[in-house]
Wavefront OBJ file of the C-alpha trace (Angstrom):
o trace
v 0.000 0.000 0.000
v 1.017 3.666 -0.932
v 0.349 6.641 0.571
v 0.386 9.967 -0.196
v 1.039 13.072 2.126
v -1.435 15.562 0.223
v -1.495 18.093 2.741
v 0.464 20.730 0.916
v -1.576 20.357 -2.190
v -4.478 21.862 -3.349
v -7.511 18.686 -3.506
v -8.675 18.749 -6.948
v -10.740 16.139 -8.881
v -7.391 16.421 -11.640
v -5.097 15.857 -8.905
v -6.610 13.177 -7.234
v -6.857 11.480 -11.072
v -3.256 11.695 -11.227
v -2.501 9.630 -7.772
v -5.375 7.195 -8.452
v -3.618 6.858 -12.105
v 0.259 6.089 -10.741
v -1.601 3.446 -7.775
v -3.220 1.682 -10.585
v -0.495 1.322 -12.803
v 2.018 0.562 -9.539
v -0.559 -1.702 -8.512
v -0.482 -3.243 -11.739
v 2.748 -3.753 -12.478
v 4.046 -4.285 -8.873
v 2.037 -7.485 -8.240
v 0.547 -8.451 -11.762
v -2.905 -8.288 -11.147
v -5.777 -5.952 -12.771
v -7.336 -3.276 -10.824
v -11.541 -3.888 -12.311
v -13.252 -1.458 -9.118
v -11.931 1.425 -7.798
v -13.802 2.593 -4.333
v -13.738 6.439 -2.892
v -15.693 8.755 -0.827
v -18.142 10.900 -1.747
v -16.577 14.759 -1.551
v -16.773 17.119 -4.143
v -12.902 15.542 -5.134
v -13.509 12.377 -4.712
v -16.479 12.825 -6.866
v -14.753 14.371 -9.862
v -12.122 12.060 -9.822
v -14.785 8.818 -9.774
v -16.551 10.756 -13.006
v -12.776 11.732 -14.811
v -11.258 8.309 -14.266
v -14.643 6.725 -15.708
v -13.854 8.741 -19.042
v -10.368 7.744 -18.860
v -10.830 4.003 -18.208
v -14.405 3.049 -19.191
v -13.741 -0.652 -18.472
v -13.645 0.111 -14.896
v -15.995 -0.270 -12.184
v -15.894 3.082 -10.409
v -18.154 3.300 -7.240
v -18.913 5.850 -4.239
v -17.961 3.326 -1.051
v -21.078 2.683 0.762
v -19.376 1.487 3.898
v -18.162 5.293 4.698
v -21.922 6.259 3.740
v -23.313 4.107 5.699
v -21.200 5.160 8.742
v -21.967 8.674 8.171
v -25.684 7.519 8.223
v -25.035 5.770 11.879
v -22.903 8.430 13.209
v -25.767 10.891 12.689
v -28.315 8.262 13.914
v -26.310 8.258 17.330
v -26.007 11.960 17.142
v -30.142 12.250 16.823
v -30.629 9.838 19.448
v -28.173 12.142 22.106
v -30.249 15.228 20.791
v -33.918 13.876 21.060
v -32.841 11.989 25.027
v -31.772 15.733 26.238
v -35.130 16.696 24.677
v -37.155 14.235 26.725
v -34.949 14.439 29.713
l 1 2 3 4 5 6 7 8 9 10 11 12 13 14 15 16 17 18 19 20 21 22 23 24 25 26 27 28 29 30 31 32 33 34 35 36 37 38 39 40 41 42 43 44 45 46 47 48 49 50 51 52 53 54 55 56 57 58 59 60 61 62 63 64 65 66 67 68 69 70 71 72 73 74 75 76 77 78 79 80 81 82 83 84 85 86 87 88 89
């Protein structure tokens, strides 16, 4: 696994393409396999990316990750549930 300290860089859709694009190919070549899904988030970056690398590599399952979705769904769930008990308390 890669990573990449982005915090000096400004998060665009293009930029994010370019990272996804060199941890495919790495990926790839490193331990002969082919990427078929590729998984992010759902900001405004993320998003872009998703729709630019779809142009670039049709073939390609690209999908919004529904695990962190779904725990942004739960998290607010808990955080209605604190809410509403100090209303009824």
């Amino acid at each position: 696994m890669r990573t990449h300290d982005v915090s000096a860089e400004q998060k665009t859709g293009e930029f994010l393409l370019g990272l996804v694009l060199g941890d495919i190919q790495f990926i790839e070549t490193k331990f002969g396999v082919v990427i078929i899904a590729f998984c992010t988030d759902d900001g405004g970056d993320a998003r872009k990316m998703r729709r630019l690398l779809s142009v670039q590599m049709p073939w390609l399952i690209v999908i919004l990750c529904w695990a962190h979705q779904m725990n942004l769904i739960v998290g607010d769930y808990f955080r209605l549930g604190v809410l509403l008990e100090r209303w009824y308390c």
